[in-house]
N, C-alpha and C positions, 0 to 999 in steps of 0.2 A: 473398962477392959482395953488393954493394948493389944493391938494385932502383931504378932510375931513376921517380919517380912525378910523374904530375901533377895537378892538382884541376882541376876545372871546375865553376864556380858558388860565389860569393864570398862566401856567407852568413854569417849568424852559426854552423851547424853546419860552415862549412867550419873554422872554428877549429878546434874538437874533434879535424878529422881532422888537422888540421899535426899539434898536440900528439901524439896518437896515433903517427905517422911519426916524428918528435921520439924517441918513447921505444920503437921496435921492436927496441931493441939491436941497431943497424947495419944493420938487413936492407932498410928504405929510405930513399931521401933523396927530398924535395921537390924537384922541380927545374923546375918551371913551374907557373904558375895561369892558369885562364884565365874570364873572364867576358864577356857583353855588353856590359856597362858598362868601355869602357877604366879608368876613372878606378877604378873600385870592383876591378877586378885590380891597377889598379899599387897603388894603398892596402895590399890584399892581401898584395902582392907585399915589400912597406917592412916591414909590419908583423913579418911572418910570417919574413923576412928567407929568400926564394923569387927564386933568382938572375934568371927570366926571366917576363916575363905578357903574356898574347894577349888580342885578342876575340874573336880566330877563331881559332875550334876547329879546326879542319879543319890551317889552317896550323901549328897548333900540336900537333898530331899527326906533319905531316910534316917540321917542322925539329927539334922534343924526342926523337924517337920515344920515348917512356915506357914500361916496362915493365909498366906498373901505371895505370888512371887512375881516379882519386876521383871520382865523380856526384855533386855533393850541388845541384843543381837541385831543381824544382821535377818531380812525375813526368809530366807529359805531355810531357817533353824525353826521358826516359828509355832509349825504344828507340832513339830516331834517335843520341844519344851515346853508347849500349853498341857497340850493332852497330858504327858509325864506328870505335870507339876499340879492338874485336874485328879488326873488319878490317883495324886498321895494326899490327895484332900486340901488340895490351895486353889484360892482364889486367882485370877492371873489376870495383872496390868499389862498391857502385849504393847510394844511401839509398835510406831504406825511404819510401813504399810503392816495390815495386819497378816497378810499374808503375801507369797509371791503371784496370786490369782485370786479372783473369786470363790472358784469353786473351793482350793483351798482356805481361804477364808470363814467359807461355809463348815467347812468340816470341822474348824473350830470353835465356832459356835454354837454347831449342831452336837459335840461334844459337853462344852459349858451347861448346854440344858440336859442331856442325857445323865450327867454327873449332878447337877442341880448345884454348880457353882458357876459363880460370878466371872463376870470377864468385862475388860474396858480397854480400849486403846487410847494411846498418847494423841489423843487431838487435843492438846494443851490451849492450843488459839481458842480452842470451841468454848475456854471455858475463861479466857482473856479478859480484863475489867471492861474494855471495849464491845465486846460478843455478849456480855451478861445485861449491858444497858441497851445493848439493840434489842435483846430479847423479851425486856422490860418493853420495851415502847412496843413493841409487836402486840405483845398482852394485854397493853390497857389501852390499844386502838390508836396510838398517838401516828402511827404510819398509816390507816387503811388496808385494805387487802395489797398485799405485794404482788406486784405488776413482773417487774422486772430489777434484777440481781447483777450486778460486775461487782468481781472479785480479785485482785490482783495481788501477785505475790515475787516479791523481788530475790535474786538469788546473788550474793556477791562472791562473783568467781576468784576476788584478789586475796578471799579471806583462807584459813587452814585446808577446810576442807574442798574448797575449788583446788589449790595448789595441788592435794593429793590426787583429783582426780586426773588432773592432767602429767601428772607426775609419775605415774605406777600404774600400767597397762592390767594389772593384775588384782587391782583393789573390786571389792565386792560388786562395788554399783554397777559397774560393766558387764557383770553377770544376769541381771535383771534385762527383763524384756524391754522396761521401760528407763532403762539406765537413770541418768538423773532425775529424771521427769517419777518415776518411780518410787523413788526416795523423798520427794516434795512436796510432791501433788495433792497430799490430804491434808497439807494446808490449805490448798487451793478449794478444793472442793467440798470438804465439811461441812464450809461457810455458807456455799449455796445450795446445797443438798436438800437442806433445812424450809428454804423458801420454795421448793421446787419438789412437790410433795411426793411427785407423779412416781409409783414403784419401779419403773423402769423408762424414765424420759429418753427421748429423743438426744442422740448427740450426734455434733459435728465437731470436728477437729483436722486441725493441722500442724505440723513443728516444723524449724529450721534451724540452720544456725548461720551465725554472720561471722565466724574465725576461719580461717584459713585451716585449711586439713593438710598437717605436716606429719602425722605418726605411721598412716600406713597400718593403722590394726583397731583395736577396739575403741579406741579412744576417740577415731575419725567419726564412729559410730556413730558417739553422744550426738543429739539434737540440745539443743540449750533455750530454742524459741520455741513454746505452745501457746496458741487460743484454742481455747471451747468453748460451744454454744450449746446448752442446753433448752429444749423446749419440752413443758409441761402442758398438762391440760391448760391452764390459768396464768402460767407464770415462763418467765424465762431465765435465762442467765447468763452471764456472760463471762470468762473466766481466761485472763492473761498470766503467765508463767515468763518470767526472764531475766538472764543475767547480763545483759546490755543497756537495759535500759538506767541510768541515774538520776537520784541516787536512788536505789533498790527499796521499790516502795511495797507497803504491805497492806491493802486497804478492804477495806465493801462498803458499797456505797447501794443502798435498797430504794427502790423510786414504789412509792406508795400511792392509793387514790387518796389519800390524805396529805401527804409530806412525804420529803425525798431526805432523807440521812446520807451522810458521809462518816465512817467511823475508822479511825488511822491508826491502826495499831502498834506501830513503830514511836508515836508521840503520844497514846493512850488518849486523843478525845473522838467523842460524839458528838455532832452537830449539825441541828435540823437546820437545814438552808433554808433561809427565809424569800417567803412569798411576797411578790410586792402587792402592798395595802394601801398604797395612794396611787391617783392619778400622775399620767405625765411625767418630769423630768425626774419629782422629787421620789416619784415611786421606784425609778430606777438608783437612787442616788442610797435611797435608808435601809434598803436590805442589806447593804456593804458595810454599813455599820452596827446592826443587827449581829453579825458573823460577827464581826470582830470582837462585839463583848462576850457573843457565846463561846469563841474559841481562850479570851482573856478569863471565862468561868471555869474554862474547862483546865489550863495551864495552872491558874490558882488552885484547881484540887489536885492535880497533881503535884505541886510542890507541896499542900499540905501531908499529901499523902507519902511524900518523903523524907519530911521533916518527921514523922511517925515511924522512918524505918520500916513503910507498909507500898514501898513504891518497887516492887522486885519483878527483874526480866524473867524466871521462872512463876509471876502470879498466877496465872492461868493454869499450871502445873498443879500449884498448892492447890489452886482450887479443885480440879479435878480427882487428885490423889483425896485428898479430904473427902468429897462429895462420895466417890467410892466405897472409903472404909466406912464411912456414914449407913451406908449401902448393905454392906455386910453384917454390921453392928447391929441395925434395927431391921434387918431383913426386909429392904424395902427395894424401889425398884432400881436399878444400874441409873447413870448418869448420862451415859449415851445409847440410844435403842441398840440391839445389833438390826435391824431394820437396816439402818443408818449406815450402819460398816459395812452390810451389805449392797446395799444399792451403789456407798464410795467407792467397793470393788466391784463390780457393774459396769459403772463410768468408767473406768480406771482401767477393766479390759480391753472394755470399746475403743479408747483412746489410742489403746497401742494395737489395736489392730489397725485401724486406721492410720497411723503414725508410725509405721515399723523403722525399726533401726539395726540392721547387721545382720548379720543372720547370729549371734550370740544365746547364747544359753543360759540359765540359769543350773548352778551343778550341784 
């Protein structure tokens, strides 16, 4: 069986989701887009080669009936297009943030179970060739119990969508309580959420930013520098967000009572830093070269894995969309808890409470 899908919200992330769909080995087909913009769905629609496209949702709900609908909006559309698209009997893939609050978050997937359909957010990292072998070594004990978690996640402000934020006083992310940090941060925190079991841990937070404030309105707002520290019963974490620093790095690096891993997701390897096992000089001299064949294993399957046309910056995507319709198909459990979305928005309130920016609103 093919699951019938639809997308709503015509972004540049809605790309990602075609391709994703594209590769879930038959499990769904694209069969409608829908956006506000007529023109920016039919585009959509040509491009993507997406037999039907709407601007209204609603109607396009009731003539597609979708089995599956893709969110990739903007999140203050979020609850009113879950529930809608709950309610006519679809599934719903929601980008991240999943909501513009917790509580709102809550209400969606306190809906999801009321209706007794599925729901998953775009943590695409979460499910990354990188994230899936840490996840491995977690399971068969090769790290020990995880001590402590840093997470870093690079933002490049030279690229499209830095340009626009600084460009256009008026664009969405400025709306959000947590402006760009907002829009980010569940890549940030997904990854240590996981090691950091505790329902409601402990945070501390702070943001800055290091550019010169010349707009005089929303934009002076934005903060661009966070760290967070979480602390758990057993575990900690540690979590840096920034567009200064080069070049814009993407990593988590898990320090175990067994082994300490470094996993780079920007290069796709994994690699247990080696312990030294000899005495004196020479003990210091062979862990150096230890790394360097494991990072030369890890470069060799990546190239194999691109000479296979299986090396894609959407993987973690496929995987996810896949794991999902998997989900649906054999009626088994979601791929990410809402546990999980819940506790992200949690952190994600506390953060900007602690971090506030403007007095702005979300409308």
């Amino acid at each position: 069986m093919s699951l019938r899908v639809a997308i709503v919200g015509c972004g540049k992330i809605a790309d990602g989701h075609a391709e994703a769909i594209k590769r879930s080995k038959g499990k769904g087909s694209l069969v409608a887009a829908c956006d506000l913009e007529p023109v920016i769905a039919e585009q959509y629609a040509i491009r993507m080669g997406v037999p039907s496209f709407y601007s209204d949702y609603e109607k396009m709900l009731a003539v597609e009936r979708p089995d599956v609908v893709h969110i990739t909006t903007p999140p203050g559309s979020h609850v009113y297009l879950a529930t809608k698209a709950m309610d006519a009997g679809a599934h719903v893939f929601c980008e991240k943030p999943l909501a513009v609050d917790q509580p709102q978050g809550k209400k969606i997937i306190d809906h999801a179970l009321a209706t007794q359909k599925k729901l998953t957010i775009g943590w695409e990292f979460f499910f990354d060739p990188p994230a899936l072998a840490i996840r491995d070594m977690v399971g068969s004990g090769v790290i020990g119990d995880v001590v402590h978690v840093e997470s870093s996640y690079g933002f490049d402000r030279t690229g499209n969508f830095g340009d626009v934020l600084l460009r256009d006083k008026n664009y969405w992310v400025h709306r959000l309580p947590g402006k760009l940090f907002h829009n980010a941060i569940d890549h940030l925190l997904n990854k240590t959420i996981e090691f950091v079991p505790d329902e409601r841990p402990g945070v501390m937070a702070f943001g800055y930013t290091r550019r010169t404030k010349r707009f005089g309105d929303e934009r002076d707002d934005m903060l661009d520098e966070l760290r967070v520290m979480l602390k758990g019963e057993r575990s900690t974490a540690y979590a840096t967000f920034s567009v200064d620093i080069q070049p814009p790095g993407h990593f988590l690096r898990i320090y175990g009572t067994k082994n300490t891993v470094h996993a780079d997701f920007n290069m796709r390897t994994v690699v247990v830093e080696a312990a030294p096992k000899f005495p004196s000089s020479i003990g210091r001299v062979l862990p150096s070269f230890m790394e360097t064949l494991a990072y030369a294993k890890e470069a060799g399957r990546n190239v194999y894995e691109f000479a296979r046309s299986e090396f894609h910056y959407f993987a973690g995507m496929r995987n996810l969309v896949t794991a999902f319709y998997d989900s649906i198909l054999s009626d088994g459990p979601v791929p990410i808890s809402y546990g999980d979305m819940d506790r992200v928005g949690y952190v994600m309130d506390e953060i900007f409470r602690q971090v506030p920016q403007g007095a702005s609103k979300q409308s």
